[in-house]
C-alpha positions as CSV (number, residue, x, y, z in Angstrom):
1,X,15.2,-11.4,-15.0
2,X,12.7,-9.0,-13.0
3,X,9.7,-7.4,-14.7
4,X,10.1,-3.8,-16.3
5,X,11.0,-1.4,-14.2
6,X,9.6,2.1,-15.1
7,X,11.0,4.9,-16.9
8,X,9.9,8.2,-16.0
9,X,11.6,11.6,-17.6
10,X,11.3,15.0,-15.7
11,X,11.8,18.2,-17.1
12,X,11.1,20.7,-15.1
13,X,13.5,22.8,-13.3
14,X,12.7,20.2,-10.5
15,X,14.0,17.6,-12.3
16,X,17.2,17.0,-11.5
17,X,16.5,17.0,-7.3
18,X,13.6,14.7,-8.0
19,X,15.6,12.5,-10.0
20,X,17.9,12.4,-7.3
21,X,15.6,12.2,-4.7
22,X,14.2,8.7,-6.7
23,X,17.6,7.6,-7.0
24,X,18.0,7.4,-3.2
25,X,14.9,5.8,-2.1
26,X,15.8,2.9,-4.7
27,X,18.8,2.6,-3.5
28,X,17.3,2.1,0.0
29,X,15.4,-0.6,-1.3
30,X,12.0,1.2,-1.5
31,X,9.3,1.3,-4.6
32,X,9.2,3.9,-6.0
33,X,6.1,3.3,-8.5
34,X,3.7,5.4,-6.8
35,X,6.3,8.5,-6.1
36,X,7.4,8.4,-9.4
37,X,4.2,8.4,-11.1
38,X,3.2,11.2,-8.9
39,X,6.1,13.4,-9.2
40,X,6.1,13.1,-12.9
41,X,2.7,14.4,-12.7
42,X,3.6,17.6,-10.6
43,X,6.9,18.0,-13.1
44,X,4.5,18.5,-15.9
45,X,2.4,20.8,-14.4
46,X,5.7,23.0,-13.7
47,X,6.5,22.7,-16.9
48,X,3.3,23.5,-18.2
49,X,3.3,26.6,-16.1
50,X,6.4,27.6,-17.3
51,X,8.2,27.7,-14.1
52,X,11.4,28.9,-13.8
53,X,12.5,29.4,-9.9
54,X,13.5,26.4,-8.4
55,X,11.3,27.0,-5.5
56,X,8.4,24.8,-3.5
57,X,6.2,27.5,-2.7
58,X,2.8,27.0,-1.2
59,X,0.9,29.2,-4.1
60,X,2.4,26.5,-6.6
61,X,2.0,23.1,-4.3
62,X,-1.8,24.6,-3.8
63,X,-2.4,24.9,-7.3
64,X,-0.9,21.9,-8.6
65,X,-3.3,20.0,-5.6
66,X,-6.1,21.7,-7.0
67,X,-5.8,20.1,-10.8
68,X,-7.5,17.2,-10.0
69,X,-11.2,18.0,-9.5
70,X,-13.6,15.7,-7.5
71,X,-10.7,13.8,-6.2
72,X,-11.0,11.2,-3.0
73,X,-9.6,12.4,-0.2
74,X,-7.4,9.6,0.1
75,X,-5.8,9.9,-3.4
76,X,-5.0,14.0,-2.4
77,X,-3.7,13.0,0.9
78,X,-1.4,10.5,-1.2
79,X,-0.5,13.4,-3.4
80,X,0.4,15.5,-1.0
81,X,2.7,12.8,1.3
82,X,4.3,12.5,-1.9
83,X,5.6,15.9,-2.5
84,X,5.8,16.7,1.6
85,X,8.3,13.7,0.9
86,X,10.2,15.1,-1.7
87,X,9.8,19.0,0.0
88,X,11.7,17.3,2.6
89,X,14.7,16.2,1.3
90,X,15.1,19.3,-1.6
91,X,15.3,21.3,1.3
92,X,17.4,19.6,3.3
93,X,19.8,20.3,0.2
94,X,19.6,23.8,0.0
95,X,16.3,24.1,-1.9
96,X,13.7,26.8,-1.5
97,X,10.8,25.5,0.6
98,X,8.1,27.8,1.8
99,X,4.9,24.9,1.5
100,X,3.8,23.1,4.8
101,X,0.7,20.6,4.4
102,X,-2.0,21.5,6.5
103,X,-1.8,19.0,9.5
104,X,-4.4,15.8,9.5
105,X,-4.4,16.1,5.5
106,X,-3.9,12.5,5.8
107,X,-6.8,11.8,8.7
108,X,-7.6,8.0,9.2
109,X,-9.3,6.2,6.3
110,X,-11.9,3.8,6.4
111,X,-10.1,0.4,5.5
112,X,-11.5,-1.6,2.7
113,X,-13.2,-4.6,3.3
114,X,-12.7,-7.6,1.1
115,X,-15.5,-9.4,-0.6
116,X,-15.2,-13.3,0.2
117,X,-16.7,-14.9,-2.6
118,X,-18.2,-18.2,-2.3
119,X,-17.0,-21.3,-3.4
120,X,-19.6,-21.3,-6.2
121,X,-18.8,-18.2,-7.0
122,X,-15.4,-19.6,-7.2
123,X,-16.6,-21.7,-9.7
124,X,-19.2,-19.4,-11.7
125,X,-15.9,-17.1,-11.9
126,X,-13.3,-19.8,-13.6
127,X,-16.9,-20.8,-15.7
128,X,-17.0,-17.3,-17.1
129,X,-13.5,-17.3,-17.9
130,X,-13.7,-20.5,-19.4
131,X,-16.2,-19.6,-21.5
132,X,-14.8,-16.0,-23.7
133,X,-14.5,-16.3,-27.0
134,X,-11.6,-17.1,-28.8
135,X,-8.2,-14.8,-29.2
136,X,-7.9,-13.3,-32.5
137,X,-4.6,-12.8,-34.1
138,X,-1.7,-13.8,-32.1
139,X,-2.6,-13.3,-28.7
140,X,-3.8,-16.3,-26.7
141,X,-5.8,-14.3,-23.8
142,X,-8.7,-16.5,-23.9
143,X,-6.4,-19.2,-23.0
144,X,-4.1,-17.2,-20.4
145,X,-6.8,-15.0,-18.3
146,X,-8.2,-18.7,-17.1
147,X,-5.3,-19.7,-16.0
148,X,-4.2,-16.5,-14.3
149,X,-7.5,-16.5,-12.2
150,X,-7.0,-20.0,-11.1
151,X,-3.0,-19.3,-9.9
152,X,-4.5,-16.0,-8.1
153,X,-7.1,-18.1,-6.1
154,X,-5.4,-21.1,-5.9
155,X,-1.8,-20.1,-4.6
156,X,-3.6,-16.5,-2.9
157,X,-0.9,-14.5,-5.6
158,X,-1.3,-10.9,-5.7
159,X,-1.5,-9.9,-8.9
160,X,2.0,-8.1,-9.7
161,X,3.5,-11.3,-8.6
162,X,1.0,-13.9,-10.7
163,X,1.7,-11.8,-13.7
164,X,5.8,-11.8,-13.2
165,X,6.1,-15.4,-13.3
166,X,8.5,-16.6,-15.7
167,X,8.8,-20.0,-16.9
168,X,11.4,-21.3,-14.2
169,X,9.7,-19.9,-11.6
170,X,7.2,-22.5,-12.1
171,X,8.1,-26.0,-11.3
172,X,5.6,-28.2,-13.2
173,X,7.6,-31.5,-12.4
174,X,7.7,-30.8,-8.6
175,X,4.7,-28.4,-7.5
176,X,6.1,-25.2,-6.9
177,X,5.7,-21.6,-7.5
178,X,8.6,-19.4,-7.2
179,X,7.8,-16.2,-6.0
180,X,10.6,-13.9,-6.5
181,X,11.1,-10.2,-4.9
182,X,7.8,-10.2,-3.7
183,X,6.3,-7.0,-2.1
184,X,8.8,-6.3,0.9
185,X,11.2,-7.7,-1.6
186,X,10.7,-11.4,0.0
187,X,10.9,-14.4,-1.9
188,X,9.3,-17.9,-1.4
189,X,8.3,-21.2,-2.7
190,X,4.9,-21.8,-2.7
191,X,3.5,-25.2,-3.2
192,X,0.7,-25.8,-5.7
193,X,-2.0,-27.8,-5.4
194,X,-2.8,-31.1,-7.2
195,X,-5.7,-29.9,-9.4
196,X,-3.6,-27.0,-10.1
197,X,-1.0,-28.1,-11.2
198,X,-2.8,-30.6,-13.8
199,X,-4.6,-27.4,-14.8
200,X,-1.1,-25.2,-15.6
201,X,0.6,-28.7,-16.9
202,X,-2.4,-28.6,-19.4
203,X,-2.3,-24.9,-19.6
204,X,1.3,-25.2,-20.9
205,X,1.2,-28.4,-22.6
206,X,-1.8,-26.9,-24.9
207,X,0.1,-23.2,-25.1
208,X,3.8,-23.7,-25.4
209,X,4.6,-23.0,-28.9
210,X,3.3,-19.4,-27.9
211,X,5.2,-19.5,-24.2
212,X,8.2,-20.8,-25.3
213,X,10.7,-22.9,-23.5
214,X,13.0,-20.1,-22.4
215,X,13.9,-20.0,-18.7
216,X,12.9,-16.4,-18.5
217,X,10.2,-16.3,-20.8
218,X,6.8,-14.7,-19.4
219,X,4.7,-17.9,-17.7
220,X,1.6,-15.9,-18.7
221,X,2.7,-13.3,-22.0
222,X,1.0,-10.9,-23.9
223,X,0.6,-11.4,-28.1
224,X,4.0,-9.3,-28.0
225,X,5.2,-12.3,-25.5
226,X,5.6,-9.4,-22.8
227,X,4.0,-9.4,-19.3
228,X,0.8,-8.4,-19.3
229,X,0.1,-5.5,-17.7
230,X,-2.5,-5.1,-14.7
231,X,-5.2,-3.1,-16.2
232,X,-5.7,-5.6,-18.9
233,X,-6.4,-7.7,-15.8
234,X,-8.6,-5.8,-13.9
235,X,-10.9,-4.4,-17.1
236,X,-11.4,-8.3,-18.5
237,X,-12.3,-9.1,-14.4
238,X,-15.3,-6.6,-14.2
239,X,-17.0,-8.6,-17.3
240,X,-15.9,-12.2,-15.6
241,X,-18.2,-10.8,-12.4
242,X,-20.8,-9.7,-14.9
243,X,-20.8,-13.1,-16.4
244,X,-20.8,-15.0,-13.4
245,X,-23.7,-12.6,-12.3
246,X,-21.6,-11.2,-9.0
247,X,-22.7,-7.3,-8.8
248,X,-19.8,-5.2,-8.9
249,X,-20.4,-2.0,-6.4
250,X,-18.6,0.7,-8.2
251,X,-14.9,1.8,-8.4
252,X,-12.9,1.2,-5.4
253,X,-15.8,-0.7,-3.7
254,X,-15.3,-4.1,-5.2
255,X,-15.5,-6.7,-5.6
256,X,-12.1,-6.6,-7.3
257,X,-9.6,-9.2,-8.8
258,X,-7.5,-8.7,-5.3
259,X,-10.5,-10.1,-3.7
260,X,-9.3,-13.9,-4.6
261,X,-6.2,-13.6,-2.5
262,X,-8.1,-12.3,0.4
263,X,-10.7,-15.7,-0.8
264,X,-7.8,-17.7,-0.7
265,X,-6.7,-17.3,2.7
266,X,-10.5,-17.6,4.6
267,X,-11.1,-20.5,2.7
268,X,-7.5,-22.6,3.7
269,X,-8.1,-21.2,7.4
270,X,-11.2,-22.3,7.4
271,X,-10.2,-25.7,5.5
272,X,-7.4,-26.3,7.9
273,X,-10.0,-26.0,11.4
274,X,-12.4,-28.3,9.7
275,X,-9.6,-30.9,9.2
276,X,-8.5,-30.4,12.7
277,X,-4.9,-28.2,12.2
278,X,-4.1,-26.1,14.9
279,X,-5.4,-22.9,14.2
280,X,-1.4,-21.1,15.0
281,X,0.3,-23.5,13.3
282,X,-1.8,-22.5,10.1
283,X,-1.3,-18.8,11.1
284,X,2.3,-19.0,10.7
285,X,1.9,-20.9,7.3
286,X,-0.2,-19.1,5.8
287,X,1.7,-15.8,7.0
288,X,5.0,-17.3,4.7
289,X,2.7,-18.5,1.8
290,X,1.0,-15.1,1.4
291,X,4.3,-13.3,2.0
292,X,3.2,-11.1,4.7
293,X,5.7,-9.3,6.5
294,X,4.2,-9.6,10.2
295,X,1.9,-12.1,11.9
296,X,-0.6,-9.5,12.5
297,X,-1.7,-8.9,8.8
298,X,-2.1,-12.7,8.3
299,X,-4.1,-12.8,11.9
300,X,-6.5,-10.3,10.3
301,X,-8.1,-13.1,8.1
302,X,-9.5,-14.8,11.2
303,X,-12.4,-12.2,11.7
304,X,-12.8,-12.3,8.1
305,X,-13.2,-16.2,8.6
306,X,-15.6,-15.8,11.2
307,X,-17.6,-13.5,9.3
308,X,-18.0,-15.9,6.3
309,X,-18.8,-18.4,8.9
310,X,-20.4,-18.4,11.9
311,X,-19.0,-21.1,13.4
312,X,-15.6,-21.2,12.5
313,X,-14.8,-19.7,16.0
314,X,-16.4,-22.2,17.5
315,X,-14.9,-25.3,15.8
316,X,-11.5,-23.6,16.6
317,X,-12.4,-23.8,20.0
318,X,-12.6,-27.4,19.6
319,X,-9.9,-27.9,17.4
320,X,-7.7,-25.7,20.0
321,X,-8.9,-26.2,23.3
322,X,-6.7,-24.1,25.8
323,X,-4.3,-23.0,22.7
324,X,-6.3,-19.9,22.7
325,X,-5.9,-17.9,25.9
326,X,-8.6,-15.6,27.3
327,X,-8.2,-12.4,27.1
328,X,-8.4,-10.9,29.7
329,X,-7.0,-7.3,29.0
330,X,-6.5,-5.5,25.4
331,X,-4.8,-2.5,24.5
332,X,-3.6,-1.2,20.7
């Protein structure tokens, strides 16, 4: 059983194209959380408006773009790829189109940069989880969150996927987490390490009255034993970094819950070069365990690893020798 999928209801007299419009990207496969949340936005506002001519104009995509005031420039540009999306294909069946985004609206944006925490700040984080106060009623978040942060950093989870887990996806007896329709839609089997998995043994041993035995009960439920949502994670994460006195910079600036995953992978590439592994081999293993869909995102994590430390390039050297060729010319 997969997690929720959401609902959305449309109204306007757009409604019907957009629900189709939906229809046909899930049917291709594609998510359509972020499209659907954002044309459910601009279906309300035609309703609110009162619209009644099926018809994308540019006075009504302009004024719908101008609702949001003090908005990033990268959440507009979203908002408007969105509905340039959707413009698309109502026209291409015989809807009224007369909107064009102004060209660049979606310029190049500066990429965030993760925050590496340390190892001990690694440990000051699970510390500050360990230590919140007690659940009342019937939820058992004190005991869940803990556990949660430790199967983020220690199996590099994003958090969609952590929080999906159900109870045989996770294979106590044997070491494994099942990772199932990942982002890309992959699946994998991810191994879990020893002090992990005494730590989830315990977790369930200790909480399994309130998890359940149930194949497809949640691994980590809610006090309704649903999945908990990602806010719920994100909100509890800013007071863990304020307990574990890491300074968060502000909204979108980290560090953020993410940031463990990104952790995760520095610290096994880095793990692996001081133990001697060829630094390819772990490459292409840590490209399957993360779920990446190309080398080149995983490859990203070795200037990250050489920014944490200074002379991991160096010991890969070493490690390497003539594994890593020169380079002698370099185009994008």
């Amino acid at each position: 059983m997969m997690p929720h999928k959401p609902v959305y209801e449309f109204n306007s007299v757009f409604a019907p194209s957009i629900r189709e419009y939906l229809a046909i990207k899930e049917a291709l496969g594609e998510k359509v959380t972020l499209p659907g949340n954002t044309l459910r936005q601009f279906d309300r506002y035609c309703l609110s408006i009162g619209l009644e001519d099926a018809a994308l104009t540019t006075e009504l995509a302009e004024n719908w773009l101008l609702t949001k005031a003090g908005e990033k420039p990268e959440t507009r540009a979203s908002r408007i790829s969105v509905l340039w999306c959707f413009a698309r294909h109502f026209s291409a069946n015989g809807g009224k189109v007369t909107w064009r985004p102004t060209p660049g609206y979606a310029g190049r944006q500066k990429r965030y940069v993760p925050y590496i925490y340390t190892r001990g700040e690694v440990k000051n984080i699970f510390a500050a989880a360990d230590s919140m106060p007690e659940s009342y009623g019937k939820s058992r978040f004190s005991a869940v969150f803990p556990a949660v942060i430790r199967t983020l950093y220690g199996c590099g989870l994003r958090i969609a996927e952590a929080l999906a887990l159900r109870v045989k996806d996770v294979d106590l007896e044997n070491g494994f987490i099942f990772v199932h329709a990942g982002k890309f839609g992959k699946d994998r089997k991810i191994p879990v390490s020893d002090s992990l998995l005494q730590y989830l043994k315990g977790y369930y041993k200790d909480n399994a009255n309130f998890i359940g035995v149930a194949a497809d009960g949640w691994f980590f439920p809610n006090a309704k034993g649903e999945c908990y949502s990602q806010r719920t994670v994100y909100d509890k994460f800013r007071q863990i970094l304020w307990i574990a006195g890491i300074t968060h910079q502000g909204k979108g600036r980290g560090p953020r819950v993410h940031d463990l995953r990104h952790t995760f992978a520095v610290h096994a590439l880095q793990q692996n070069v001081e133990q001697g592994k060829d630094i390819y081999t772990s490459l292409t293993g840590l490209m399957v365990y993360l779920g990446h869909g190309k080398i080149t995102s995983t490859e990203y994590y070795l200037r990250l690893t050489a920014e944490v430390f200074p002379d991991f390039l160096e010991r890969a050297d070493k490690v390497c020798a003539r594994a890593i060729p020169e380079v002698v010319c370099y185009e994008e």
